[in-house]
C-alpha positions in Angstrom: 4.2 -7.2 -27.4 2.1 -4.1 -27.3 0.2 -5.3 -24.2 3.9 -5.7 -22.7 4.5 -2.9 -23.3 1.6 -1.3 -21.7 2.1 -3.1 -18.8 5.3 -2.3 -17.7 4.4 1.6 -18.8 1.7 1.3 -16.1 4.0 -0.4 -13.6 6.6 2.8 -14.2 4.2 5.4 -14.3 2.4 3.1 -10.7 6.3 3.8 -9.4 6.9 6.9 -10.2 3.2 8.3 -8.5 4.0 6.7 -5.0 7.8 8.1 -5.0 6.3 11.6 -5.4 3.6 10.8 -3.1 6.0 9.3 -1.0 5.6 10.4 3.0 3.5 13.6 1.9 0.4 13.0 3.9 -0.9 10.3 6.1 -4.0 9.5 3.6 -1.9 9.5 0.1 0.5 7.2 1.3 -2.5 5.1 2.9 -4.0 5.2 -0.8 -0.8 4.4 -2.7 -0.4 1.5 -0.1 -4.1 -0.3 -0.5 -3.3 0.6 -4.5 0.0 -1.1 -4.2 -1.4 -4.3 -2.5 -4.0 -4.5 -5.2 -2.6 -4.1 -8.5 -0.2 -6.7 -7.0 3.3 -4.2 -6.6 5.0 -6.0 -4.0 7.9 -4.1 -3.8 6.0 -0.6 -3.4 3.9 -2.9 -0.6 7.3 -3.3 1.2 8.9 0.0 0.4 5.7 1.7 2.3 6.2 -0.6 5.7 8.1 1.0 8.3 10.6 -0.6 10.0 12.6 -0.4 13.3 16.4 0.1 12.8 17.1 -3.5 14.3 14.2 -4.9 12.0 15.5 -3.5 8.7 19.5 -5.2 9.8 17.4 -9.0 10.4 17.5 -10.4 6.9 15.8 -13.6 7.8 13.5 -11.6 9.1 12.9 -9.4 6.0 12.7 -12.6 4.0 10.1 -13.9 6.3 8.4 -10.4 5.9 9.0 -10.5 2.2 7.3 -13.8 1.8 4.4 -13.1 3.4 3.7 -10.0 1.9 4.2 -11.6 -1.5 1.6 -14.0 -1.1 -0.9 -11.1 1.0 -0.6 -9.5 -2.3 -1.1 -12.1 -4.6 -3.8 -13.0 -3.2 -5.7 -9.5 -2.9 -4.6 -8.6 -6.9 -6.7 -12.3 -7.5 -9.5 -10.8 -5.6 -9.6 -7.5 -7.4 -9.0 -9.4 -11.2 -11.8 -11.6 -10.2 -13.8 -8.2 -9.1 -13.1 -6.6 -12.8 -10.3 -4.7 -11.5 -10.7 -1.8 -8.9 -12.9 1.0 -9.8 -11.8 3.4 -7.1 -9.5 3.8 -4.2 -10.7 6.7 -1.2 -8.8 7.6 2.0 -10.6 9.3 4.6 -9.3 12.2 6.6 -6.7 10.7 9.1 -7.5 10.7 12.3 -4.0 11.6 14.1 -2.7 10.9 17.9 -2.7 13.7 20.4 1.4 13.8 19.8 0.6 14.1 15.7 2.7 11.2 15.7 0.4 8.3 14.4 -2.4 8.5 11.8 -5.3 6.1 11.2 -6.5 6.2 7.6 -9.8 4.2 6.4 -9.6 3.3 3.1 -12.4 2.6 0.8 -12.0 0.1 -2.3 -14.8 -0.5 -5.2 -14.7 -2.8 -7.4 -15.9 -2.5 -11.3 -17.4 -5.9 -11.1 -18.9 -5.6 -7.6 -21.6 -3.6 -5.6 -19.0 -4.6 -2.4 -17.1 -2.1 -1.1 -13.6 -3.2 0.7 -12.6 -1.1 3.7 -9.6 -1.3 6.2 -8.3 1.4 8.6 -4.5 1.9 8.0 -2.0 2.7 10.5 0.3 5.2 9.7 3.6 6.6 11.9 5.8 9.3 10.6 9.3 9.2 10.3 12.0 11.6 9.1 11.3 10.1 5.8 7.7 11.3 6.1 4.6 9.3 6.8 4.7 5.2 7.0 2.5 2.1 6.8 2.8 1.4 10.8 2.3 -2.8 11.2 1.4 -3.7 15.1 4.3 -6.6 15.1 
C-alpha cells in the first residue's frame, strides 16, 4: 500500500512539474518531454505534442496517435527499468530558427545502471500556448 502510495505521489508531483513548466522555454519542455517518455507518462507524452487545428478534430487519427505513443513509451520506460532507472535528464541550449519560431533541443539521458548515454535532438514550435514538441508528420 505504502509503495502505492508513493507511486501515484510521484506521478502527481511528475504532473504538477510539467504543467508549471508548461511552454516556458524551448529546453524545459524538451526535458519534461524525454522525462515524460521515460518514466512511462503517456498522457504528459501526448499533452506536449503539438497539433494542427484539423489534426486535433481527427479522432481516428488521435487514436492512431495515441496508440503508437503508448507503445513508444512503454517500450522506452522498459529500457530505462532495465538501465536502473534514469540518472539524469540535460537539455542543451536551443538552437532557434531565424523567425524564433522553431527550436531544436538535444537532450542528454544517463542511466544509473549504464555508462551509455541516450541523446535525441527535439523539435520544438511555439504556439500561443507556449513552446511545443513539433513531430515532422
Amino acid at each position: 500500500m505504502k509503495k502505492l502510495i508513493s507511486l501515484l505521489t510521484t506521478l502527481m508531483l511528475i504532473f504538477v512539474i510539467t504543467a508549471c513548466n508548461k511552454g516556458s522555454t524551448p529546453e524545459a519542455v524538451a526535458k519534461d518531454w524525454v522525462e515524460a517518455i521515460y518514466s512511462g507518462n503517456e498522457k504528459t507524452v501526448v499533452s506536449l505534442i503539438y497539433f494542427e487545428e484539423e489534426e486535433k478534430k481527427d479522432k481516428e487519427l488521435q487514436k492512431i496517435f495515441s496508440g503508437k505513443m503508448k507503445k513508444l513509451v512503454e517500450q522506452t520506460a522498459k529500457l530505462a527499468k532495465q538501465n536502473g532507472g534514469i540518472k539524469k535528464i540535460d537539455a542543451e541550449k536551443a538552437r532557434l530558427s531565424n523567425d524564433k519560431q522553431y527550436a531544436t533541443v538535444k537532450v542528454n539521458v544517463s542511466f544509473n545502471n549504464s555508462q551509455e548515454i541516450d541523446s535525441a535532438d527535439i523539435q520544438l514550435k511555439k504556439t500561443k500556448k507556449g513552446w511545443m514538441i513539433y513531430l515532422d508528420k
